[in-house]
C-alpha positions, 0 to 999 in steps of 0.5 A, spaced: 887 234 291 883 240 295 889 243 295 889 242 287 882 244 286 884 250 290 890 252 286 886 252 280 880 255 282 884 262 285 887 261 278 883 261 274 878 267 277 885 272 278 886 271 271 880 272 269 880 280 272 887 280 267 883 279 261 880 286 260 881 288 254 879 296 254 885 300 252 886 307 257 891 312 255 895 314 261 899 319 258 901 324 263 896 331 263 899 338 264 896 342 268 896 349 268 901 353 272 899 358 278 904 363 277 901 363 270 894 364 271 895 369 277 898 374 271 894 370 266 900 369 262 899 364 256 904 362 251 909 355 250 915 352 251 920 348 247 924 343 251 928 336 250 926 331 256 931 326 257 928 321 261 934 317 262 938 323 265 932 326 269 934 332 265 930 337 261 933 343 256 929 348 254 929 350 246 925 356 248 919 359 253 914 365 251 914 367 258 920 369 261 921 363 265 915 361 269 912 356 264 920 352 264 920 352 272 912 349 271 915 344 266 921 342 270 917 341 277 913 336 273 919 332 271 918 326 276 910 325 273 913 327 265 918 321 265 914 316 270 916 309 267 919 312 261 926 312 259 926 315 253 929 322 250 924 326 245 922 332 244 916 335 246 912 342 245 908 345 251 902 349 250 898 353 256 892 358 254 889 361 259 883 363 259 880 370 258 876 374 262 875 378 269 874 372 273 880 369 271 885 375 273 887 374 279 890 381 279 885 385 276 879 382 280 883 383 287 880 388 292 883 395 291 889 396 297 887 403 298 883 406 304 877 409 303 877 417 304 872 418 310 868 424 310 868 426 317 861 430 317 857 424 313 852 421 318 852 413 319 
């Protein structure tokens, strides 16, 4: 009888923790590419993910290539339990300005002319 009593207790009380009724959208985000953001490159790319193959065709990519690399190293996150086909546009806009500009807000590479008769 105790063993029933206790089986029914650790029922109930681990079903109640299952009954919660918030719905939460776990799709997955793409983060933006490093190697775009050090030249600040914005663009899009076309592609057709094929979850059940692991295989991903790029339709078209404004970038030269660097934002499809992005897309295809994030393939394992893009199809975690999915085992669909679909067609999907990525869009990835930097953001505009000198602190985002990895180049241009790097230290100048140039040595400094030395004026030999300067006092320090």
């Amino acid at each position: 009888m105790k063993q029933l009593s206790t089986f029914i207790f650790l029922s109930v009380t681990t079903l109640s923790g299952c009954t919660n009724q918030d719905i939460v959208d776990y799709r997955f985000q793409m983060g933006y590419p490093l190697q775009a953001a050090r030249i600040s490159i914005s663009g899009e790319v076309s592609a057709i993910i094929n979850c059940q193959d692991r295989k991903i065709d790029i339709i078209s990519d404004s970038s030269g290539g660097i934002l499809s690399r992005h897309v295809k190293s994030r393939l394992a996150n893009i199809c975690y339990n999915n085992e669909e086909s679909f067609q999907v546009i990525y869009k990835f806009n930097s953001v505009r300005g000198p602190r985002q500009n990895m180049i241009a807000t790097e230290k100048n590479r140039t040595l400094p002319v030395l004026n030999t008769y300067e006092l320090r």
